[in-house]
N, C-alpha and C positions, 0 to 999 in steps of 0.2 A: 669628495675628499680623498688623498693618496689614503692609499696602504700601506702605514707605516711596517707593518710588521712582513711585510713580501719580502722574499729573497733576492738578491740582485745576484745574478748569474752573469758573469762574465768570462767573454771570451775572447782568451789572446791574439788568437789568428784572425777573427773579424775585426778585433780593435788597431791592429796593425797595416790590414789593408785599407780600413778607413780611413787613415791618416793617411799611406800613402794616396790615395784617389785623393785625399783632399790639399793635398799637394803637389800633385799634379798638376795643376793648370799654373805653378810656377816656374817648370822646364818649359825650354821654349823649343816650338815643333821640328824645327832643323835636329834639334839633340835628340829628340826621341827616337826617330828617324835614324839617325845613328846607334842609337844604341839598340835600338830593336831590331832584329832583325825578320822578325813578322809584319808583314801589314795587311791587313783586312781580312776576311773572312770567306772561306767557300764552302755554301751549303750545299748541302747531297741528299737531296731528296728522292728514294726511291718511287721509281712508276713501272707498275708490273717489274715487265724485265730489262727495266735501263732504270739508267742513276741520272737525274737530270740536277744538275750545276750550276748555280745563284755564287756570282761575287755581292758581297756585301762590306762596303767601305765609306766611313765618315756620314753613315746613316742614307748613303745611297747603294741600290741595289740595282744587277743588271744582270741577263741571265746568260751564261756560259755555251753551256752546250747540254748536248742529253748523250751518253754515254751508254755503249751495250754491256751486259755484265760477262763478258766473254775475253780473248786475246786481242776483239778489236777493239776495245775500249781503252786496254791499255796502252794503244796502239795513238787514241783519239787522245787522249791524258797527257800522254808524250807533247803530242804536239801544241796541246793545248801553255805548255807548262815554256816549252822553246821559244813561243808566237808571243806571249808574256810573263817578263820576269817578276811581275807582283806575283804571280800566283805560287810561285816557288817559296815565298816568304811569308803566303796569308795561311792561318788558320782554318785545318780541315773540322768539318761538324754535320756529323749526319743527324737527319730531320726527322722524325719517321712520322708517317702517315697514318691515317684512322685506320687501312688495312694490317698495319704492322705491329699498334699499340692503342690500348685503350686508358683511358683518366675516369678514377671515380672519386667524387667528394665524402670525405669524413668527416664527422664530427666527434672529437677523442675528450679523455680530460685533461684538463689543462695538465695535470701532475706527471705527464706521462711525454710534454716537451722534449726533455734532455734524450729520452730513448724513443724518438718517433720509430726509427726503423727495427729497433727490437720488437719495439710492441707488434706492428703490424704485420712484421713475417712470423709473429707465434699463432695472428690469427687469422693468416690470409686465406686461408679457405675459409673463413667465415665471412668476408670481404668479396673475396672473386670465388669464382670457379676453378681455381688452380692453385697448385699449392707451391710452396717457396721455392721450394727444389726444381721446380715446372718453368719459374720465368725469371727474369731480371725485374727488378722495379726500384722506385725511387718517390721517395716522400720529399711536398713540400707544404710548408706553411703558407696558407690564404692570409691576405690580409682582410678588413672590414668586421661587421660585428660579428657576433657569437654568444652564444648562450652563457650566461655567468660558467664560471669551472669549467668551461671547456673550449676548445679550440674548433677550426678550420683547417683541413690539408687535404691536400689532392694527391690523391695513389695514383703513380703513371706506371706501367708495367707491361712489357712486352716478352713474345714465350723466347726462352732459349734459342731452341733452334729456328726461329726467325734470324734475329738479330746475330747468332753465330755464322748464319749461311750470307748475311748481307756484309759480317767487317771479312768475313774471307774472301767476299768476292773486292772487297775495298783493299786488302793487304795484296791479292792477286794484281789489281790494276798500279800498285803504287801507292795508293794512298791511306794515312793514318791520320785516325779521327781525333781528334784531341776530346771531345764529351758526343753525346747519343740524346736526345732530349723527344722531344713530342709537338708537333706542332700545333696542339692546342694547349699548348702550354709550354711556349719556344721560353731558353732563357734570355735575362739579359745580355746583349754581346758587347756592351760596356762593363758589366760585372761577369766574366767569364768563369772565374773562380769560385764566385759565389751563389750558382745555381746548382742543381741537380745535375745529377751522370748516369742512364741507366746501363752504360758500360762497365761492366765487372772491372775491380781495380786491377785482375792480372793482365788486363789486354788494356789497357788505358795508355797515353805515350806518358815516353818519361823528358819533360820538359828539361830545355838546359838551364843551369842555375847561373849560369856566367854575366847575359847578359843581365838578369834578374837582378842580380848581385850590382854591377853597376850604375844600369837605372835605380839601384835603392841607396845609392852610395851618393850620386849627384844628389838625391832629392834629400837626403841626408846634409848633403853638404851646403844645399841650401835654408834647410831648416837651422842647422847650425849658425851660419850666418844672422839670422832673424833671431834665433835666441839671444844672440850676443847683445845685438840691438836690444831687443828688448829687456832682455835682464841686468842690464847693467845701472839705468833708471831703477828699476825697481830693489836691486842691491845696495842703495843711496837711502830708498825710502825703509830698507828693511833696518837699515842701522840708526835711522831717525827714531823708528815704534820701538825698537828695543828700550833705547833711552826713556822713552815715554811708558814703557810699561813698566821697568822698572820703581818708576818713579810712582805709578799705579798702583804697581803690586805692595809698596811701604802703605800708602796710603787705604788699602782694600785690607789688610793686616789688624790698622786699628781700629775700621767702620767694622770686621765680624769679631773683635774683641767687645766693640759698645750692643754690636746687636746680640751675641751670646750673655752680656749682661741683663738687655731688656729682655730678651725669652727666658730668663729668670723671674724676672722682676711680674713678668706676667702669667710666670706658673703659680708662684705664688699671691698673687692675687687671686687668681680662677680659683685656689685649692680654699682662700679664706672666703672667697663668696658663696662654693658648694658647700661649705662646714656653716654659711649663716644658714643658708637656705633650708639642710637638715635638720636644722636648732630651729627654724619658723615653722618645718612645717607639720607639727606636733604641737599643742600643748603641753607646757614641764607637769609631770604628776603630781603636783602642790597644787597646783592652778585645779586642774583635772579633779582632786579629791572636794577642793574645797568649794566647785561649783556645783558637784553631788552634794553633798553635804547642805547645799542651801536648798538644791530641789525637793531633797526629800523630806516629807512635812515628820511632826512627830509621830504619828500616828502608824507611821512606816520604820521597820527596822531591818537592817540587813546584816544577815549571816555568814556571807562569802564575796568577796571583791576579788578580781583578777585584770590584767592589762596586759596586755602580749599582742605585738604587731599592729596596732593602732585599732584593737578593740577591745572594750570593755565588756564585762561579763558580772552581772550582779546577781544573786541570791540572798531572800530575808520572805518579809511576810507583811501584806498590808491590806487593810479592809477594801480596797478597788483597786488589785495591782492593773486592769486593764489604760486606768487612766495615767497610772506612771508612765505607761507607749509617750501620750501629747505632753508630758509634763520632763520630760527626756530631750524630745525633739524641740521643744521649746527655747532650749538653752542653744547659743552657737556651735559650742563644742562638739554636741552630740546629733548625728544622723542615724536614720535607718532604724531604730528601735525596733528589737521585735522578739517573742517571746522563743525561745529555744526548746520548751518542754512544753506539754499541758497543766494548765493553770489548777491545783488540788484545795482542797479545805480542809483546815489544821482541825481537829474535831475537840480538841480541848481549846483553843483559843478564840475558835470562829470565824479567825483570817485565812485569807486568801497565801498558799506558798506560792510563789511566782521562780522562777528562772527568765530572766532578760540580757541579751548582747543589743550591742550598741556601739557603733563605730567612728571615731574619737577623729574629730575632724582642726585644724585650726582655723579661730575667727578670722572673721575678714578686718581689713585694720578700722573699720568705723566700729563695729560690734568690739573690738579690741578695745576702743576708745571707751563705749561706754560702760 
């Protein structure tokens, strides 16, 4: 069963690329192609001391060249970049290796979502060996299960001067990474934007907004188009239910006028059935005295009567108050008899003083009968 009471956290900048991605596939690929000026991807993957180069486009991959981190490299880049002109328009992305960066799995508490990378740079030397000041790193969410109240995410973190001494030999050859990531934990290169960067944001590129802006203006202008389509049926049916609910809302007016009648009508009944029930379930004191009155024989007289809270309480004197107990309980009315004091002897009259309580019960409706 949901969780009615969970938080719903939303986020404008995910909810916006969603939509764009999910409208995407109704620009058709000539326009894209125009209006991007990037296409495909080249990865940089460091070995020892050369940079080796993966194009990756349309989910195929093929490998470039291996490049020295020296003057000739930049040398090898040049002409790599003349020989073809995709590469001048693809996507730079360095890859870094087990030697460069390492990934450890957490398990956090789920409350602690919204700030993952707070959290985990106040406790990263509790986490690695290094402390925040020490590396770059970057947190992501696992997907699959997890323990109730908490989460899955992987720390990838590589030291400073690593990754300082590889983008400078990258800015030396010409080249500018647009994200840093880990290749056991590469990102999506359909979702570019929405992966991890262990690239510090002052050395990150600054993407252009231009073409951005009109690939988001076409897709806009097709989404528009489809809105019109479709809202104008539904601005037909919107003026149909107005009519009809007007006509609803007269009629739902009078239905909780009759039903704030009946939830009257059945307070007041509930309040006269609890006032009978109180009145049944006692004995009236008339009833009460006048069935004492027939148990106790002549021989017996009483001194004191009391009734409070549905028990009776008698004092007097009788030659066997012991038998008054069966002669009590005999009657419907009365339960429980039982003597409250020790039973004494009047020494002038010869009887028995008694003190007895007795707890004042109502017949059942056949004993009522007879």
């Amino acid at each position: 069963m949901p969780n009615l009471n969970s938080t719903i956290n939303l986020d404008v900048k995910k909810l916006f690329r969603w939509w764009l991605r999910e409208l995407d596939f109704l620009v058709p690929e000539k326009i894209k192609q125009l209006v991007s000026e990037q296409q495909g991807f080249i990865i940089v993957r460091p070995e020892n001391d050369r940079l080796a180069l993966t194009y990756v486009a349309n989910g195929d991959s093929a490998p470039l060249a291996t490049l020295e981190r020296d003057a000739s490299g930049t040398a090898q880049y040049e002409a790599l970049l003349a020989k073809d002109e995709r590469l001048g328009k693809a996507k730079l992305i360095l890859r870094l290796t087990g030697q460069e960066a390492i990934q450890k799995e957490l398990a956090l508490p789920s409350a602690v979502r919204e700030n993952l990378a707070q959290v985990v740079a106040y406790e990263l030397d509790r986490y690695t060996p290094f402390k925040a000041d020490q590396v770059y790193f970057a947190v992501k969410s696992l997907e699959g299960e997890h323990e109730p109240g908490q989460i899955r995410v992987a720390l990838v973190l590589t030291p400073k001067e690593t990754l300082n001494a590889l983008y400078d030999d990258l800015k030396a050859i010409g080249m500018s990474p647009l994200f840093v990531d880990y290749e056991a934990t590469p990102n999506d290169l359909n979702r570019p934007y929405e992966g991890y960067n262990l690239l510090p944001e002052g050395l990150r590129e600054k993407s252009a907004n231009a073409p951005r802006l009109v690939y988001s203006a076409l897709i806009a202008g097709v989404f528009l188009l489809l809105s019109t389509v479709l809202v104008l049926p539904v601005w037909l049916e919107y003026r149909t239910v107005n009519a009809l609910q007007r006509k609803i809302d007269a009629i739902e007016k009078e239905a909780k006028g009759v039903k704030a009648l009946q939830l009257e009508i059945d307070a007041m009944i509930d309040e006269t059935r609890r006032l009978i029930a109180e009145k049944n379930a006692a004995p009236t004191v008339v009833e009460m005295l006048n069935s004492l009155s027939t148990l106790i024989k002549d021989d017996t007289w009483l001194s004191y009567v009391q009734y409070a809270n549905g028990n009776l309480q008698i004092q007097g004197e009788s030659p066997a108050s012991s038998a008054l107990l069966g002669v009590l309980e005999a009657s419907p009315l009365f339960v429980n008899a039982r003597f409250v004091s020790p039973v004494t002897q009047d020494k002038i009259s010869g009887q028995e003083r008694f003190q007895i309580t007795v707890d004042v019960t109502a017949p059942k409706q056949g004993d009522a009968n007879d």
